[in-house]
C-alpha positions as CSV (number, residue, x, y, z in Angstrom):
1,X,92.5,-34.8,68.7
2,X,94.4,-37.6,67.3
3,X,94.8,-35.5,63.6
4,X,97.0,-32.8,65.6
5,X,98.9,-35.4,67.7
6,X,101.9,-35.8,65.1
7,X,104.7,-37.0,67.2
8,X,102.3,-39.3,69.3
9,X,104.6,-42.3,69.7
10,X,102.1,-44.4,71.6
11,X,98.1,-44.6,72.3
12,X,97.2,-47.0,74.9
13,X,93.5,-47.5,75.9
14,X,91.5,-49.3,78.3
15,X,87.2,-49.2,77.6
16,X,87.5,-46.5,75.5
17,X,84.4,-45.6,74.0
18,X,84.4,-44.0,70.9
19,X,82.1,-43.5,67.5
20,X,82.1,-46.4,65.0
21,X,85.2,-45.3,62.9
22,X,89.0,-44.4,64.3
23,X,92.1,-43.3,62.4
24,X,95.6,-42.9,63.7
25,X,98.3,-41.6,61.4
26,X,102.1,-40.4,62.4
27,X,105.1,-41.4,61.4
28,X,106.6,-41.9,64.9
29,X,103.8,-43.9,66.0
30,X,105.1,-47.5,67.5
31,X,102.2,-48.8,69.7
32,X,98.3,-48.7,69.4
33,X,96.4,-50.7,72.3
34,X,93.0,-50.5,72.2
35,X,91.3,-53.0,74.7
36,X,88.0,-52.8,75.0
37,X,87.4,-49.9,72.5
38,X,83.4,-50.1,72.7
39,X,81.5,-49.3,69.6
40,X,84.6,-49.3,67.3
41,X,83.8,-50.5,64.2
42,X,86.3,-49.2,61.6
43,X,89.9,-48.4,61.9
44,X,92.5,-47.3,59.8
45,X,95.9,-46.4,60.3
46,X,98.8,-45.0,58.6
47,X,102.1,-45.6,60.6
48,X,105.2,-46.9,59.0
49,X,107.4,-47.2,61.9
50,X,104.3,-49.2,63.7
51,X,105.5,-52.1,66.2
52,X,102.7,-53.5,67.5
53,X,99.0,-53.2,67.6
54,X,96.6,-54.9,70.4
55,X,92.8,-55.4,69.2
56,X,92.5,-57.2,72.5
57,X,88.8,-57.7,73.2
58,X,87.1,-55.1,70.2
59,X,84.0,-57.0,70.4
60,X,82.2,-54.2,67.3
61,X,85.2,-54.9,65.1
62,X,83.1,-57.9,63.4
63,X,80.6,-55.4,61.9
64,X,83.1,-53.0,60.3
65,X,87.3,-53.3,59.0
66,X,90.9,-52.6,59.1
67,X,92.3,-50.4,56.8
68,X,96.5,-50.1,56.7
69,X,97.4,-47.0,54.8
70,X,100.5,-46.6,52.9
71,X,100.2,-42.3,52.8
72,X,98.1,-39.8,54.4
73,X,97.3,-36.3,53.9
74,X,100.2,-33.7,55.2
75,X,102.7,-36.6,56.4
76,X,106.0,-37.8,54.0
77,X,106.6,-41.0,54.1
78,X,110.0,-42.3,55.9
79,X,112.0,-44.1,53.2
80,X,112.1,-47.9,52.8
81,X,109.4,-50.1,53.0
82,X,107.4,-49.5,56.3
83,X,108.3,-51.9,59.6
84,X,106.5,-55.7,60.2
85,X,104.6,-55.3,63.5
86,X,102.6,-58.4,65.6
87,X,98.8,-57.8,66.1
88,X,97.3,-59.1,69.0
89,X,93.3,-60.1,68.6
90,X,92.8,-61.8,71.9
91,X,89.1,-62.4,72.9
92,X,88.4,-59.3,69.6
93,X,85.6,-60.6,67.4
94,X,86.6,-60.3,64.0
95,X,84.7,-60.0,60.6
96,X,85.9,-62.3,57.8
97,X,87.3,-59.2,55.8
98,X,89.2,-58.0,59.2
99,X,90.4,-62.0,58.6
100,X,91.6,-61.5,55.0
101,X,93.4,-58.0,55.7
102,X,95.6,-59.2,58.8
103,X,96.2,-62.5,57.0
104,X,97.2,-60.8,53.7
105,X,98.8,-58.2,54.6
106,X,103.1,-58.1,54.3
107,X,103.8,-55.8,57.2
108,X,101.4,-58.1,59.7
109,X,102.5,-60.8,62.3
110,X,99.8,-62.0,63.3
111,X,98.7,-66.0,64.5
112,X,94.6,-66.6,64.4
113,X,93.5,-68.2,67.3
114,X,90.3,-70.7,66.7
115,X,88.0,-69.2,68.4
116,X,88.4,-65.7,68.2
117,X,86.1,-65.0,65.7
């Protein structure tokens, strides 16, 4: 469903239970809040115009990764470099590589709380 929603411009989510893996990809797309996405494991998105992104209380995230794409199949990159958006991981438990992307990565604002993960 999400493949065919081009122009989605926001996904917002409370106890949403899906399979271990979930990809989002638009160029619109500003806002992603999953809270409470049960038995995701692996996400990946592809959304240069993204704004913000809540992770708030993913508790399978620690298991699996985050994976910021810079092109996907059937979508033209906007020119420019893509926009900085703030990640929220409140109460999310976090794998060590999950860690290393958000911290890493140039588009991310993100603050580590102590004992999130």
């Amino acid at each position: 469903m999400l493949r065919t929603a081009t122009k989605l411009r926001t996904f917002d989510s409370y106890k949403l239970r899906i399979s271990p893996k979930i990809s989002f990809a638009g160029n619109e797309l500003q806002s992603i809040r999953l809270h409470r996405a049960e038995c995701m494991c692996d996400l990946s998105i592809y959304a240069p115009n993204l704004q913000d992104l809540s992770l708030q209380a993913c508790y399978d995230l620690s298991s699996g990764g985050v994976t910021f794409l810079d092109s996907y199949p059937n979508f033209t990159r906007p020119p420019g470099k893509g926009s900085k958006f703030t990640v929220d991981t409140t109460n999310a438990c976090l794998s060590q590589a999950i860690v290393r992307t958000l911290e890493s990565h140039p588009r991310v604002i993100w603050h580590e709380e102590d004992d999130d993960w």
